[in-house]
C-alpha positions in Angstrom: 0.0 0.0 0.0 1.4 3.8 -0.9 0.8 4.7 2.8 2.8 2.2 4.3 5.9 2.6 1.7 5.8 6.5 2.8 5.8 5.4 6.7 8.6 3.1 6.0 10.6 5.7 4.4 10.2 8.4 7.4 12.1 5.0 9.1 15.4 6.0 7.2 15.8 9.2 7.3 19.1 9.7 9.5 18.8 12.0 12.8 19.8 15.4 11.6 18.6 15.5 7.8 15.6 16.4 6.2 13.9 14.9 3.0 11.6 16.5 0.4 7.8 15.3 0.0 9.3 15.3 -4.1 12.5 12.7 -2.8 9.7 10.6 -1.0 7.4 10.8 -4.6 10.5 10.1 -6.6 11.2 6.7 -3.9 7.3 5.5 -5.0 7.7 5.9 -8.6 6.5 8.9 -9.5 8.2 12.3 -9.0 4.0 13.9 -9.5 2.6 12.3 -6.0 4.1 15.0 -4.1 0.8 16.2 -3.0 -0.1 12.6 -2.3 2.8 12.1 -0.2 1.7 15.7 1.7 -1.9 14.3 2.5 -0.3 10.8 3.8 1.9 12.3 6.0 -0.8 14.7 7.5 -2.8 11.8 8.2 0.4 9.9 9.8 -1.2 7.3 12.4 1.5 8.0 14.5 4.1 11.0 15.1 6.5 9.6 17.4 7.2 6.4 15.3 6.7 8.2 11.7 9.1 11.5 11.5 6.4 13.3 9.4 8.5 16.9 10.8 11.6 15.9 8.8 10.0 16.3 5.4 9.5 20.0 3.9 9.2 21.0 0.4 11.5 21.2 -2.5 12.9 24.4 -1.7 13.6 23.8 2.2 10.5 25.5 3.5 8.8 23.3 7.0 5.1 22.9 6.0 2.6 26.0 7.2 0.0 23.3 7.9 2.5 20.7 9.8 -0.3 18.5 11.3 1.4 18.0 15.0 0.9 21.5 16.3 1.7 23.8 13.1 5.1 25.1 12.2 6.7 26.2 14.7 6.3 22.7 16.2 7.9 21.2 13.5 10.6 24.2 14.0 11.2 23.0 16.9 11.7 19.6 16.5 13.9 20.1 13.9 16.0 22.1 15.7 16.2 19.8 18.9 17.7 17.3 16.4 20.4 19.9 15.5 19.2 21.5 11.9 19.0 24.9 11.8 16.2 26.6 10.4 15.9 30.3 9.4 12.7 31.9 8.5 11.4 28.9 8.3 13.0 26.8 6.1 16.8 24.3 6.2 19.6 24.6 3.7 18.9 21.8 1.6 22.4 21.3 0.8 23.5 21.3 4.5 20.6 19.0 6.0 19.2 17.2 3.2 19.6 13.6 2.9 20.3 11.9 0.0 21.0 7.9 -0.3 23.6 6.8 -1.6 
């Protein structure tokens, strides 16, 4: 099921880097179910186990509508893993993760 490959992504995401909702598209198949990928993780069953705050958009920014207590939640739980955020949004360079 899409939802479950999306939760089992969140699962390999190293502490201290971030993914896009595109990079998490791109692992399903198809680079255009970023939107999809958006709706699944704002319905994510469970928060603690599924790090839905890790994810922002393709140009850094955390998501406006972060469903665990808004932005600056997701601000914040960013930050206690060590990734900076300014105005809002990470360096993708710096704290994006990319497999190898």
């Amino acid at each position: 099921m899409l939802k479950d490959k999306v939760y089992e992504y969140l699962l390999t995401i190293p502490k201290g880097k971030v993914v896009t909702y595109k990079q998490i598209a791109e692992y399903l198949g198809n680079a255009k179910l970023s939107r999809v990928v958006g709706n699944i993780l704002h319905n994510n069953p469970d928060e603690h186990k599924y790090p839905c705050y890790k994810v922002v958009n393709n140009k850094g920014k955390l998501s406006a509508n972060f469903a665990f207590g808004g932005i600056e939640k997701q601000k914040e739980k960013l930050e206690v893993e060590g990734i900076e955020v300014v105005d809002y949004c990470v360096d993708l360079e710096k704290w994006g993760y990319r497999e190898k």
